[in-house]
C-alpha positions as CSV (number, residue, x, y, z in Angstrom):
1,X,28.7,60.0,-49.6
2,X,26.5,56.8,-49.8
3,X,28.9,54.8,-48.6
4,X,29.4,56.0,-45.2
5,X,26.1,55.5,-43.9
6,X,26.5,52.2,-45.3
7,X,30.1,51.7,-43.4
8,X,28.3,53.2,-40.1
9,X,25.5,51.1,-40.2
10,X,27.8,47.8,-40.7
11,X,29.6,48.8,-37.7
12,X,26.8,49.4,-35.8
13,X,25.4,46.0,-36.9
14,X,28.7,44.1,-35.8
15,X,28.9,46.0,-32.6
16,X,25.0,45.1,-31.8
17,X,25.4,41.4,-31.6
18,X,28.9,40.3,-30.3
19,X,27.9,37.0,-30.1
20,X,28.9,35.8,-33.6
21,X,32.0,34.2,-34.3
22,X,33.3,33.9,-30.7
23,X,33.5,31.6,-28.1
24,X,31.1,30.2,-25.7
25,X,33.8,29.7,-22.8
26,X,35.8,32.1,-20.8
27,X,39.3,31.7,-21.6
28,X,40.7,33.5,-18.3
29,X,37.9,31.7,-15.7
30,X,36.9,28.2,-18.4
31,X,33.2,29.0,-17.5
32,X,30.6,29.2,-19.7
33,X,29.4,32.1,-21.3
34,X,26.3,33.7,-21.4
35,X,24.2,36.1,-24.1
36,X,23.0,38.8,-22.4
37,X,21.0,42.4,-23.6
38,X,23.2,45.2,-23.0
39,X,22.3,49.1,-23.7
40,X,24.2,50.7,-26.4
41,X,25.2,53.8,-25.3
42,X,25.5,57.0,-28.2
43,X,27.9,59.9,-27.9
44,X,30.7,61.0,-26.3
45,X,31.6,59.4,-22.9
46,X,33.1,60.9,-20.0
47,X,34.3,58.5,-17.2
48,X,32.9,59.4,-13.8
49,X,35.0,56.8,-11.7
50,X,38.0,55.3,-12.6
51,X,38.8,52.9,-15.7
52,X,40.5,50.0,-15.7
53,X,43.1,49.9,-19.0
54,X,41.7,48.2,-22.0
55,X,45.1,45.2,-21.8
56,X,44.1,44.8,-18.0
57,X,40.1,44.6,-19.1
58,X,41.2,42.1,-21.6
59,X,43.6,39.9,-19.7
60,X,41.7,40.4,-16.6
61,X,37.5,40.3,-17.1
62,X,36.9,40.3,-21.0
63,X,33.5,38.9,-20.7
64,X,32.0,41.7,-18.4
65,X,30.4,43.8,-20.8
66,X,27.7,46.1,-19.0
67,X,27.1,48.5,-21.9
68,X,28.2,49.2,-25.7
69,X,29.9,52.0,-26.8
70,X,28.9,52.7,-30.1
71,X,30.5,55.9,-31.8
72,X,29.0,59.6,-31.2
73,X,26.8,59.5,-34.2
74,X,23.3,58.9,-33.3
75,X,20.5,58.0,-35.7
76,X,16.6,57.0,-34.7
77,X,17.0,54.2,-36.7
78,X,20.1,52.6,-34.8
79,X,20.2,50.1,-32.9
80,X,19.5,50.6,-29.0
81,X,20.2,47.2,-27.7
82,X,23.5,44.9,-27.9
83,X,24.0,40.7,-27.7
84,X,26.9,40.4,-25.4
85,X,28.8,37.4,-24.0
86,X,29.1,37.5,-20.4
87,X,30.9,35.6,-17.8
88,X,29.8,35.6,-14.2
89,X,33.4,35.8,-12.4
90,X,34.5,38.0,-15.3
91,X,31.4,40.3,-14.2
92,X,32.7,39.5,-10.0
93,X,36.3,40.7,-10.6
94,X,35.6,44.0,-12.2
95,X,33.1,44.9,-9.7
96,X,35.7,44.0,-7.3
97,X,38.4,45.9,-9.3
98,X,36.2,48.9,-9.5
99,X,35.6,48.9,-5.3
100,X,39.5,48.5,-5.2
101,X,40.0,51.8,-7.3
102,X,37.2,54.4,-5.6
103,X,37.4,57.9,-6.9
């Protein structure tokens, strides 16, 4: 039962700075990336606007990160903030995706 805190908590850890390992260039705009704090948000999520598909978030704007989804277990002791790569046109084009698709 030990280890499944331990598997949690790695996860957790991984998702809380996504700044390892990556690149520091957009592949879809060739800008430069930024690290940015992002809330890591606990529980279970329910839209309340439309979503754009994870393939079109990926092929589209994969460096606009807002927020972290991190799993519906929630612990005091978790981590409450995320390291995130950002990219400034990836942010522009899903704002303007998400005014293109109202409720």
């Amino acid at each position: 039962m030990a280890r499944f805190p331990r598997e949690v908590r790695a996860t957790l850890d991984r998702l809380a700075d996504q700044t390892v390992g990556g690149t520091n260039v957009c592949p879809v705009h060739h800008v430069a990336l930024s690290t940015q704090s992002v809330d890591m948000v606990y529980g279970l999520l329910r839209p309340t606007r439309p979503e754009p598909m994870p393939d079109l978030r990926a092929r589209e704007f994969p460096y606009a990160a807002k927020w972290v989804a991190a799993g519906c277990m929630v612990g005091e002791s978790y981590p409450k903030k995320a390291k995130v790569l950002q990219c400034v046109k990836c942010l522009i084009d899903q704002e303007a995706w998400y005014v293109a698709h109202p409720k």
